[in-house]
PDB file as gemmi writes it, atoms N, CA and C in Angstrom:
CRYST1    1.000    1.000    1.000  90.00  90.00  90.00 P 1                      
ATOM      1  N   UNK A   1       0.850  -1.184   0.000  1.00  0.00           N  
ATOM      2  CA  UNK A   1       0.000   0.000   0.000  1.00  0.00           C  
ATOM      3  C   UNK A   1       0.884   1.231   0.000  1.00  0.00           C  
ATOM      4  N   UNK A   2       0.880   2.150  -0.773  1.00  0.00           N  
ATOM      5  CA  UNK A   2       1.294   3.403  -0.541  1.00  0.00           C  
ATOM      6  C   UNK A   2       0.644   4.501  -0.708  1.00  0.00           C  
ATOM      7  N   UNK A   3       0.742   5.395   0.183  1.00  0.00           N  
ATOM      8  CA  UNK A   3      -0.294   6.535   1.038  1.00  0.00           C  
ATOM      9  C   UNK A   3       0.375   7.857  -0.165  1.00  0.00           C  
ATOM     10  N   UNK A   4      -0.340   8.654  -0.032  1.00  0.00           N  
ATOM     11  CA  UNK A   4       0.310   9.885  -0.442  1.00  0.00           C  
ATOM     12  C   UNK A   4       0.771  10.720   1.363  1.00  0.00           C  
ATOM     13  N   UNK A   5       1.363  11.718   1.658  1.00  0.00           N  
ATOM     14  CA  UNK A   5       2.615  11.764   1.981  1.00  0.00           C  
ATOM     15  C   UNK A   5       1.317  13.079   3.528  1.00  0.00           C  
ATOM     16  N   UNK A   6      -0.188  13.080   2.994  1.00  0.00           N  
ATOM     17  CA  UNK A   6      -0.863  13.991   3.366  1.00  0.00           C  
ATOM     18  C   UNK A   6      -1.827  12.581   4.295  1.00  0.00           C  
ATOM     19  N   UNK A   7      -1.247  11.599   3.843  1.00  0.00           N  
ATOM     20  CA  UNK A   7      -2.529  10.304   4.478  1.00  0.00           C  
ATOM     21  C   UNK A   7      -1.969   9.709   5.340  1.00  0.00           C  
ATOM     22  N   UNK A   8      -0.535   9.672   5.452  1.00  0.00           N  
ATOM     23  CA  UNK A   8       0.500   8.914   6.420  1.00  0.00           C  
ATOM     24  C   UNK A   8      -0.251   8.869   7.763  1.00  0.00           C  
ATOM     25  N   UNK A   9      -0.537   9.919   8.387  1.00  0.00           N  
ATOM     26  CA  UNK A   9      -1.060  10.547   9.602  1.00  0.00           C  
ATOM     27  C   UNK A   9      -2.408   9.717   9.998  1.00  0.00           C  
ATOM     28  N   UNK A  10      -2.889   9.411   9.001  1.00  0.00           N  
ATOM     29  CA  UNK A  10      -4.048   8.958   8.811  1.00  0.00           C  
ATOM     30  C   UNK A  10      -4.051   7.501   9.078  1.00  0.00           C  
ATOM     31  N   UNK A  11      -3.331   6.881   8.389  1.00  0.00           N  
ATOM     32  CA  UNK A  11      -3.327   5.392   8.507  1.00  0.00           C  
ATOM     33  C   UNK A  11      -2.534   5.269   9.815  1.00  0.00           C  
ATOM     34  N   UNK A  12      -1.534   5.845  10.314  1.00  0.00           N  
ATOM     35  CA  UNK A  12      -1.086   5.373  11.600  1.00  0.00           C  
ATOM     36  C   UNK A  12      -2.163   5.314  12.247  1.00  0.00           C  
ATOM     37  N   UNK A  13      -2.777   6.807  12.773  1.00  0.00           N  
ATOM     38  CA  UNK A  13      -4.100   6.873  13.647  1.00  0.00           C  
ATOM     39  C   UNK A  13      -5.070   5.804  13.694  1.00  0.00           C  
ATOM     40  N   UNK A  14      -5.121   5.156  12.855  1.00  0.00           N  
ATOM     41  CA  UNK A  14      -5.858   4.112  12.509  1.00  0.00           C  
ATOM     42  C   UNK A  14      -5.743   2.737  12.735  1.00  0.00           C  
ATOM     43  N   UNK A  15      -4.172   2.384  12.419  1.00  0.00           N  
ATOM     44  CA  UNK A  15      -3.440   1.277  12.964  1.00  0.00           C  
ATOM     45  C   UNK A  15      -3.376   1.375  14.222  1.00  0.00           C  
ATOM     46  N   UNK A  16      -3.218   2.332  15.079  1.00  0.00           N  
ATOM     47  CA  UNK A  16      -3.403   2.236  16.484  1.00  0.00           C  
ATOM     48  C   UNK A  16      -4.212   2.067  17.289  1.00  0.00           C  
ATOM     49  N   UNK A  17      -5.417   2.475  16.494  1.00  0.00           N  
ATOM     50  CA  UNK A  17      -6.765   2.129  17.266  1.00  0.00           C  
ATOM     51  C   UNK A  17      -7.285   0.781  16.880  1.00  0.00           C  
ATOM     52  N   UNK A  18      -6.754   0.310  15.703  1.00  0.00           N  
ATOM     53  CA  UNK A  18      -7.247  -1.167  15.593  1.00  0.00           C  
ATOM     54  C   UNK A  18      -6.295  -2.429  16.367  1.00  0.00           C  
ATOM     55  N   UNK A  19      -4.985  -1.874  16.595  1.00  0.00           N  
ATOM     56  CA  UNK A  19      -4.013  -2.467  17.355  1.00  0.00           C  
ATOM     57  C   UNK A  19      -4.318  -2.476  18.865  1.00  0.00           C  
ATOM     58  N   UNK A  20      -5.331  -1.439  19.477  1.00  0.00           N  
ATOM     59  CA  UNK A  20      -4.792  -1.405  20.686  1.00  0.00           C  
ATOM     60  C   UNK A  20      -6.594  -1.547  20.903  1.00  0.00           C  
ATOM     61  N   UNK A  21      -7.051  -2.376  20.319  1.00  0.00           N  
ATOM     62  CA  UNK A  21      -8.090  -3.146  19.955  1.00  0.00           C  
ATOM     63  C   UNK A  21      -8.120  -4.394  19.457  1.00  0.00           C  
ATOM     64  N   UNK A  22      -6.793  -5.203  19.297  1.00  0.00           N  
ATOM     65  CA  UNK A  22      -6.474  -6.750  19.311  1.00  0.00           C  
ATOM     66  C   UNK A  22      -6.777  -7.173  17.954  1.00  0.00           C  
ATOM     67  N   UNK A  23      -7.397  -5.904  16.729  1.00  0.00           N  
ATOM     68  CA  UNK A  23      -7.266  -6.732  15.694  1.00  0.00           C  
ATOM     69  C   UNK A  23      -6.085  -6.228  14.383  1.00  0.00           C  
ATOM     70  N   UNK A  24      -5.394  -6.050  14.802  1.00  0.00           N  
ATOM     71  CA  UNK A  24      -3.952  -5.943  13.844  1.00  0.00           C  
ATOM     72  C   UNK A  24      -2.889  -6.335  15.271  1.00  0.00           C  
ATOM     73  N   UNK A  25      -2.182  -6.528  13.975  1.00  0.00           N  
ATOM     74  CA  UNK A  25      -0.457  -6.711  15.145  1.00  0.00           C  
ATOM     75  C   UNK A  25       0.701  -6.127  14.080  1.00  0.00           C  
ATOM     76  N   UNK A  26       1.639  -5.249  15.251  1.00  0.00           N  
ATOM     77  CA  UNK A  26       2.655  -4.365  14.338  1.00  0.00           C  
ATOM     78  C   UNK A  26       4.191  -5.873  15.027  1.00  0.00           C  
ATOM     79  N   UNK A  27       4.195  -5.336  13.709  1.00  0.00           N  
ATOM     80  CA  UNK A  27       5.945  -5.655  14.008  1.00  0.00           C  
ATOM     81  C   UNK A  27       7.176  -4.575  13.269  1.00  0.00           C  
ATOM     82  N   UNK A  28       8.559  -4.982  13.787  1.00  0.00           N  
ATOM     83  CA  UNK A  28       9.401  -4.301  12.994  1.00  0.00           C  
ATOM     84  C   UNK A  28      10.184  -4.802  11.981  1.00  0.00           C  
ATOM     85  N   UNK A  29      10.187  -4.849  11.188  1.00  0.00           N  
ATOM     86  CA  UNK A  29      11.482  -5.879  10.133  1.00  0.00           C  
ATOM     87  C   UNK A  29      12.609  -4.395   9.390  1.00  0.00           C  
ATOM     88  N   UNK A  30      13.913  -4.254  10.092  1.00  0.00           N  
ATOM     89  CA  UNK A  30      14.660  -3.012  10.007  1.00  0.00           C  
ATOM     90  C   UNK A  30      13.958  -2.163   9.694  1.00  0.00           C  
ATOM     91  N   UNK A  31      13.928  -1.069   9.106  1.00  0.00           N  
ATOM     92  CA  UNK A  31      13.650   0.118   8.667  1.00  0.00           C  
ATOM     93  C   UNK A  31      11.610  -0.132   8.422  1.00  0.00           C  
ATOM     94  N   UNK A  32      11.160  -0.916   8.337  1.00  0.00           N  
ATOM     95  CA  UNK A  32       9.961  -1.587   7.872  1.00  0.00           C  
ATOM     96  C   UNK A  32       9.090  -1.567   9.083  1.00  0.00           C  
ATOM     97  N   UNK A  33       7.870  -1.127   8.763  1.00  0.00           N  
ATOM     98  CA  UNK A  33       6.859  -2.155  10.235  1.00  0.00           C  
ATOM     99  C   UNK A  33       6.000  -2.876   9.446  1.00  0.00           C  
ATOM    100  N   UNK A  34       5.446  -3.786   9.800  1.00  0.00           N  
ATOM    101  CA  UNK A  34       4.758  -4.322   9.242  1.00  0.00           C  
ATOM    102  C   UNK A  34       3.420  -4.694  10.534  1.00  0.00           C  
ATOM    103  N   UNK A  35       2.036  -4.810   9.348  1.00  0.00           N  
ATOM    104  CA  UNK A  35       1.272  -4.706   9.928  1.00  0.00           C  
ATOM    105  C   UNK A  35       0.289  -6.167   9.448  1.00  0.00           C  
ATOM    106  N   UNK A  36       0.138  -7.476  10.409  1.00  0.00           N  
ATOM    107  CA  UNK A  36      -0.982  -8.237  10.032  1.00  0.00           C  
ATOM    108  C   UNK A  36      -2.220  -8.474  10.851  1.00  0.00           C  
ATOM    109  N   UNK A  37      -3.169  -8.907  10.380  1.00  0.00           N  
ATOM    110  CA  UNK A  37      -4.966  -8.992  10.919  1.00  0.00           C  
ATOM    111  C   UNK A  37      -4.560 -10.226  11.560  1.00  0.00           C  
ATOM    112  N   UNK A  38      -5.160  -9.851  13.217  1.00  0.00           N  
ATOM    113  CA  UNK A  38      -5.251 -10.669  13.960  1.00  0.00           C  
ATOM    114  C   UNK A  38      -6.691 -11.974  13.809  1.00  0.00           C  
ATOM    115  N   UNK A  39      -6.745 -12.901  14.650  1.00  0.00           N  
ATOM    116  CA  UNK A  39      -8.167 -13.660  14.389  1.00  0.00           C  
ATOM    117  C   UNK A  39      -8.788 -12.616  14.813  1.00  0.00           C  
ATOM    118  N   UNK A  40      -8.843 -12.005  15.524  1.00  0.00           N  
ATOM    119  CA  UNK A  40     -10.150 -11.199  16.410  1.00  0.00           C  
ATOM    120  C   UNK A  40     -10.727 -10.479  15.240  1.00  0.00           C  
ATOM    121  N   UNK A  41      -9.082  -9.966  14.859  1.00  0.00           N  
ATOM    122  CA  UNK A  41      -9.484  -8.971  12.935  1.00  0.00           C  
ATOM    123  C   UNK A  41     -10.247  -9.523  12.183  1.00  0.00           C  
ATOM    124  N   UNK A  42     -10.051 -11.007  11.862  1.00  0.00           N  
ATOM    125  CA  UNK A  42     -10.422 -11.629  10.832  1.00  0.00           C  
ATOM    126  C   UNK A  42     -11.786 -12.068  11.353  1.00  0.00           C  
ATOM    127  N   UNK A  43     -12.536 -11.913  12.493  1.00  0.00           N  
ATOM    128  CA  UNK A  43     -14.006 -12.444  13.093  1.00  0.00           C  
ATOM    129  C   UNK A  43     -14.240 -11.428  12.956  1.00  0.00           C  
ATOM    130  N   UNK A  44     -13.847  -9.874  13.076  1.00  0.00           N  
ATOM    131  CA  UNK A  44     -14.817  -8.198  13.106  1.00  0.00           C  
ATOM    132  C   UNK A  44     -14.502  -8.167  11.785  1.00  0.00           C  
ATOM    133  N   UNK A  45     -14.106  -8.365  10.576  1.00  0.00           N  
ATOM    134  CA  UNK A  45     -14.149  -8.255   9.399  1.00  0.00           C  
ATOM    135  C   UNK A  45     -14.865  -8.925   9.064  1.00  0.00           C  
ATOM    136  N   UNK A  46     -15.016 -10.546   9.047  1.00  0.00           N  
ATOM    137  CA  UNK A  46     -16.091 -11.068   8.714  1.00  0.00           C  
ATOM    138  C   UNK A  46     -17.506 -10.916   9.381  1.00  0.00           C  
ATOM    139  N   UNK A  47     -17.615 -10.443  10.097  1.00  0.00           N  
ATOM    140  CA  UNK A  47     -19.069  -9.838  10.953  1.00  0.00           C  
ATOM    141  C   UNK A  47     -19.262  -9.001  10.289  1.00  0.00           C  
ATOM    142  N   UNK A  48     -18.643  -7.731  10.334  1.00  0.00           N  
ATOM    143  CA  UNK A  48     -18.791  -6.871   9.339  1.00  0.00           C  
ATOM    144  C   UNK A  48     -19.549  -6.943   8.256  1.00  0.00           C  
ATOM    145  N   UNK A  49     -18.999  -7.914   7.423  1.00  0.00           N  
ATOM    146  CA  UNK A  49     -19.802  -8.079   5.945  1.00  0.00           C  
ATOM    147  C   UNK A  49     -20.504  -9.104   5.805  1.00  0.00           C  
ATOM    148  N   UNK A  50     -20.893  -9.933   7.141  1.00  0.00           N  
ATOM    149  CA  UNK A  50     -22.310 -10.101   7.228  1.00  0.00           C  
ATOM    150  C   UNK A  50     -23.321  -9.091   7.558  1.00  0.00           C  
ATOM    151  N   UNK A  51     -23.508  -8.025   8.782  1.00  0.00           N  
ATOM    152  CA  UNK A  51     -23.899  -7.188   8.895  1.00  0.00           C  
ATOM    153  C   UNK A  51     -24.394  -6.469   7.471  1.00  0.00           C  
ATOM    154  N   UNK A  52     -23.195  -5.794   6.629  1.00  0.00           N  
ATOM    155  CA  UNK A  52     -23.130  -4.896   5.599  1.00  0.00           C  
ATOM    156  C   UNK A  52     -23.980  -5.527   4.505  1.00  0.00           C  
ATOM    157  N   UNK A  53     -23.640  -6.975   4.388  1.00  0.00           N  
ATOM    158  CA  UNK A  53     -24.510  -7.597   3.408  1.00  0.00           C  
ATOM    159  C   UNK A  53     -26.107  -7.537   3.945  1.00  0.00           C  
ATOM    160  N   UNK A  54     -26.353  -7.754   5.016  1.00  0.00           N  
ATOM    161  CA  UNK A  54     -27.595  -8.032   5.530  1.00  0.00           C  
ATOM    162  C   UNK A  54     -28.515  -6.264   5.357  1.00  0.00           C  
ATOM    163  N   UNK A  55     -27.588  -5.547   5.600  1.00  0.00           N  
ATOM    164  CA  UNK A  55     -28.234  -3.917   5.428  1.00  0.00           C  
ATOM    165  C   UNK A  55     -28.571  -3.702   4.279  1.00  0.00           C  
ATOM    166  N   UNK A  56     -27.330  -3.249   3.468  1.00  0.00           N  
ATOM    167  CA  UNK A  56     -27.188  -2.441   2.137  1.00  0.00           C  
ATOM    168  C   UNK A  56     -27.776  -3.503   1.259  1.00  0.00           C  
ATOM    169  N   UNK A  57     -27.096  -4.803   0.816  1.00  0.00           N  
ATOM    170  CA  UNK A  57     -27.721  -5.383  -0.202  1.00  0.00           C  
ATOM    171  C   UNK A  57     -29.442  -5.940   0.018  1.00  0.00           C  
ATOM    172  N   UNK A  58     -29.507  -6.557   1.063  1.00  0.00           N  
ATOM    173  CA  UNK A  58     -31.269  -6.500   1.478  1.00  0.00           C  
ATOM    174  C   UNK A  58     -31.766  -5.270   1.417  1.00  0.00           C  
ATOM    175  N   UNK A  59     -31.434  -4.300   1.807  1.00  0.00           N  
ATOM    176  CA  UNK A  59     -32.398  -2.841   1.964  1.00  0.00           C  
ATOM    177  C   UNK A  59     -32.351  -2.530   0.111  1.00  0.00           C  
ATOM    178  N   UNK A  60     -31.417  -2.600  -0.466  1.00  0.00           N  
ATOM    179  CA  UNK A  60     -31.350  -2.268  -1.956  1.00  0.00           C  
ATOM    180  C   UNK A  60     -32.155  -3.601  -2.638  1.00  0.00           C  
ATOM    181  N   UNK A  61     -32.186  -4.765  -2.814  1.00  0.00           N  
ATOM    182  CA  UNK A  61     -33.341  -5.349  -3.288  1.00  0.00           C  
ATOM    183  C   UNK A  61     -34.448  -4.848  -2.725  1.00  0.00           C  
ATOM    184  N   UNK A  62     -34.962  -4.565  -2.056  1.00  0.00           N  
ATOM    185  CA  UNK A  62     -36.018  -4.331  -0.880  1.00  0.00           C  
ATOM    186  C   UNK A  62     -36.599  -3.338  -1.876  1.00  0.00           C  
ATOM    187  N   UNK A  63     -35.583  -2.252  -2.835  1.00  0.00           N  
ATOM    188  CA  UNK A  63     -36.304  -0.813  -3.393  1.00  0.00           C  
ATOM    189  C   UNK A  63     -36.063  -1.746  -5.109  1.00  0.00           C  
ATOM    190  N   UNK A  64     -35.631  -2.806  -5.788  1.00  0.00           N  
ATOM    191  CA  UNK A  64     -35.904  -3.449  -6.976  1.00  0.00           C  
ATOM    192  C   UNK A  64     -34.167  -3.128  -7.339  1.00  0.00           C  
ATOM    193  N   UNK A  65     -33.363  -2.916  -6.824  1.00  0.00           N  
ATOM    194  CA  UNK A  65     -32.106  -2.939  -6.994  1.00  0.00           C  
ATOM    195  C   UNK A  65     -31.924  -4.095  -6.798  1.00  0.00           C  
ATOM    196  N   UNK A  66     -31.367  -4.591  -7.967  1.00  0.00           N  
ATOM    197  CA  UNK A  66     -30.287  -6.070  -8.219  1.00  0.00           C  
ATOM    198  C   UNK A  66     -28.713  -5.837  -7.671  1.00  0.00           C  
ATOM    199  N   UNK A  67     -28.184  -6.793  -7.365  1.00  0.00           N  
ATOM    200  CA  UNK A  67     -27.091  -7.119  -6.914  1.00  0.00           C  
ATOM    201  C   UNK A  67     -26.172  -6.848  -8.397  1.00  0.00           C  
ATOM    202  N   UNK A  68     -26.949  -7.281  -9.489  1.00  0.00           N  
ATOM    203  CA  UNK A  68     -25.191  -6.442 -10.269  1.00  0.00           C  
ATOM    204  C   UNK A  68     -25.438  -5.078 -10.261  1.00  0.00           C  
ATOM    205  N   UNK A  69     -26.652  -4.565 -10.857  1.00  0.00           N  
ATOM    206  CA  UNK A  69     -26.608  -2.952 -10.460  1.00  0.00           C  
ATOM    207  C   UNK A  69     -25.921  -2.013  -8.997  1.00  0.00           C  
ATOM    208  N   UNK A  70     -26.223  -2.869  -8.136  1.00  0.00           N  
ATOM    209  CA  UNK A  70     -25.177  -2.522  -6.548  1.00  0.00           C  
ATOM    210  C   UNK A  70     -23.286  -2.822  -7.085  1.00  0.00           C  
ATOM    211  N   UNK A  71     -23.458  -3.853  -7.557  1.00  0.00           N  
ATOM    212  CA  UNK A  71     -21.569  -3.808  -8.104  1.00  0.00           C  
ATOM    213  C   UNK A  71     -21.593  -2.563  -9.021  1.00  0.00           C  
ATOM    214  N   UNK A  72     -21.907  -2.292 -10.174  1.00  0.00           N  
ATOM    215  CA  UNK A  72     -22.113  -1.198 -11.166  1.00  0.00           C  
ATOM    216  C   UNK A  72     -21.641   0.068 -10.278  1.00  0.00           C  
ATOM    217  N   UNK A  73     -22.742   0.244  -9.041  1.00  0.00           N  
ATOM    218  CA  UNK A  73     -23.042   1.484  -9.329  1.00  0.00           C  
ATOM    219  C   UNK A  73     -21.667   1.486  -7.823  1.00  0.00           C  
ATOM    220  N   UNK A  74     -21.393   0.387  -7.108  1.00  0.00           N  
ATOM    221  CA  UNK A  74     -19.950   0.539  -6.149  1.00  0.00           C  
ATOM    222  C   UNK A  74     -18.783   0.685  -6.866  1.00  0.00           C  
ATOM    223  N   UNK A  75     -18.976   0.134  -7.985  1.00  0.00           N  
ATOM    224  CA  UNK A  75     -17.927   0.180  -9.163  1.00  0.00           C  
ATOM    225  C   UNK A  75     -17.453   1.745  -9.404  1.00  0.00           C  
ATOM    226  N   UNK A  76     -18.594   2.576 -10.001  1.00  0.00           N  
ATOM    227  CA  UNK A  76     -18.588   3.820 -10.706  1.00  0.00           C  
ATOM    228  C   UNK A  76     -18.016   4.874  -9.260  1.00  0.00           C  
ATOM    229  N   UNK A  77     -18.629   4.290  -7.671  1.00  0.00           N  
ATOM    230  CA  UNK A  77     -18.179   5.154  -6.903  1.00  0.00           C  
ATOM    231  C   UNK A  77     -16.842   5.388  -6.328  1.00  0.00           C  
ATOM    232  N   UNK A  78     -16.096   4.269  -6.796  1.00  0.00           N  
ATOM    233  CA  UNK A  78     -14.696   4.353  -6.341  1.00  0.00           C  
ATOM    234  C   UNK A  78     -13.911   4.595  -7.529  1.00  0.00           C  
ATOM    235  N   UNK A  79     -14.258   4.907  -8.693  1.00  0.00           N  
ATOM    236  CA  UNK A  79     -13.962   5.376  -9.985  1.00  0.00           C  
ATOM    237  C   UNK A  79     -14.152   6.849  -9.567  1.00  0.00           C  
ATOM    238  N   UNK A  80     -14.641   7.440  -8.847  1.00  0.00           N  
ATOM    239  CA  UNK A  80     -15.442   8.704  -8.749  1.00  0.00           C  
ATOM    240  C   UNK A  80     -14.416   9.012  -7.606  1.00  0.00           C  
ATOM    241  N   UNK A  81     -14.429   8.266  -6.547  1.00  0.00           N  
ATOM    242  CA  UNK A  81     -13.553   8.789  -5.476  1.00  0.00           C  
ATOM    243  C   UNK A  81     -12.082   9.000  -5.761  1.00  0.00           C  
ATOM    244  N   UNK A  82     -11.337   7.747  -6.676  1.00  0.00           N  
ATOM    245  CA  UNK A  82     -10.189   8.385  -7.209  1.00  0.00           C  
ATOM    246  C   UNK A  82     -10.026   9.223  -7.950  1.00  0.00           C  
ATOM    247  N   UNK A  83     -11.297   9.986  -8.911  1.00  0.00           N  
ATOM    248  CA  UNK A  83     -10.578  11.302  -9.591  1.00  0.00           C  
ATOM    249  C   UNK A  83     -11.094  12.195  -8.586  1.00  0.00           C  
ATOM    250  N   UNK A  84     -11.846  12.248  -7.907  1.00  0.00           N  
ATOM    251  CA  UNK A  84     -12.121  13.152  -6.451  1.00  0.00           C  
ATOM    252  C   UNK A  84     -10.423  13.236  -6.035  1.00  0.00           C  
ATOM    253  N   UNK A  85     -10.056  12.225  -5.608  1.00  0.00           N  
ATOM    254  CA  UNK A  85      -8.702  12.221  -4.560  1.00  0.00           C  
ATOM    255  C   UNK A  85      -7.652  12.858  -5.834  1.00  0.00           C  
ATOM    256  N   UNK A  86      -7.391  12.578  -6.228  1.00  0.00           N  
ATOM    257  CA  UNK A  86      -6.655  13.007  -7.926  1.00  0.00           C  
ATOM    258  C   UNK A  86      -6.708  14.659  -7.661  1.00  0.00           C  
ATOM    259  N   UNK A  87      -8.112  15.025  -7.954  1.00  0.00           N  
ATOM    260  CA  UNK A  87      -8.354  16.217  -8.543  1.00  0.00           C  
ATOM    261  C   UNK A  87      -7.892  17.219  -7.397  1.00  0.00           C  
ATOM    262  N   UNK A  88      -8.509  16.910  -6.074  1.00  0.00           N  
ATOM    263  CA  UNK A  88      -8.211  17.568  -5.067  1.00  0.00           C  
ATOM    264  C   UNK A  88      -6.379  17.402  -4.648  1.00  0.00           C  
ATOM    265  N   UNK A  89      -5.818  16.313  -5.286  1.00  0.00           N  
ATOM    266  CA  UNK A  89      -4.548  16.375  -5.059  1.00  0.00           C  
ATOM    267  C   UNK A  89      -3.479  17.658  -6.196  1.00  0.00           C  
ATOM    268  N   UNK A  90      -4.099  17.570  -7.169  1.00  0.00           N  
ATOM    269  CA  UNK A  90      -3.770  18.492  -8.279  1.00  0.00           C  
ATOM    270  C   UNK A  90      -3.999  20.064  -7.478  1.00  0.00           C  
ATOM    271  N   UNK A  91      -4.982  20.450  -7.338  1.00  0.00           N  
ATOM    272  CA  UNK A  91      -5.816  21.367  -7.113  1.00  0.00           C  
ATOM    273  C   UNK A  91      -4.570  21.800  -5.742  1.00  0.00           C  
ATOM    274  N   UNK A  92      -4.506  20.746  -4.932  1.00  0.00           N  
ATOM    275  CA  UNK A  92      -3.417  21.413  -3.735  1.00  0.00           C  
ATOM    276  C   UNK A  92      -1.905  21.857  -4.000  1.00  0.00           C  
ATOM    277  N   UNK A  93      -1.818  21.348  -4.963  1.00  0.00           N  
ATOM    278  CA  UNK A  93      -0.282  21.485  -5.603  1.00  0.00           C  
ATOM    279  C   UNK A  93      -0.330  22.767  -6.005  1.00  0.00           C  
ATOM    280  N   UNK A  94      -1.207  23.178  -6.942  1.00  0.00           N  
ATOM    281  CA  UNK A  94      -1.340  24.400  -7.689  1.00  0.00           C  
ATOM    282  C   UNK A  94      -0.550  25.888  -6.848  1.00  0.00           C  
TER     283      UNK A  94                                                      
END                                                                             
């Protein structure tokens, strides 16, 4: 994974609260940390997207939304969020 240099801050903050919450584990390998998903990680991740499945994709059939139209249209939004992140990265440089 590599962050742009404005997100660094971001993902630590983040690793720490999921670390000091039992589901990641840091290590050091020289100059390196490395970061892997604990079981606890891997049971709140998979809960997770039972939960997420049980909301979003039931509540979206529920209104005649199909499950490929939900990929489509998750598809187009992270297509959307990287020229968002892009544009606003351009835009700060300027």
């Amino acid at each position: 994974l590599v962050l742009g240099i404005e997100d660094t801050h971001l993902a630590t903050y983040a690793i720490r609260k999921l670390e000091a919450k039992g589901l990641v584990a840091r290590e050091k390998s020289g100059k390196e940390r490395l970061i892997a998903i604990t079981s606890e990680g891997e049971t709140a991740c998979r809960l997770y997207k039972d939960l997420r499945e049980r909301i979003l994709v039931s509540g979206a059939e529920e209104l005649g939304i199909s499950p490929e139209a939900m990929t489509n249209v998750a598809r187009l939004l992270r297509v959307l969020s990287g020229h968002y992140d892009q544009a606003a990265r351009t835009a700060a440089s300027l």
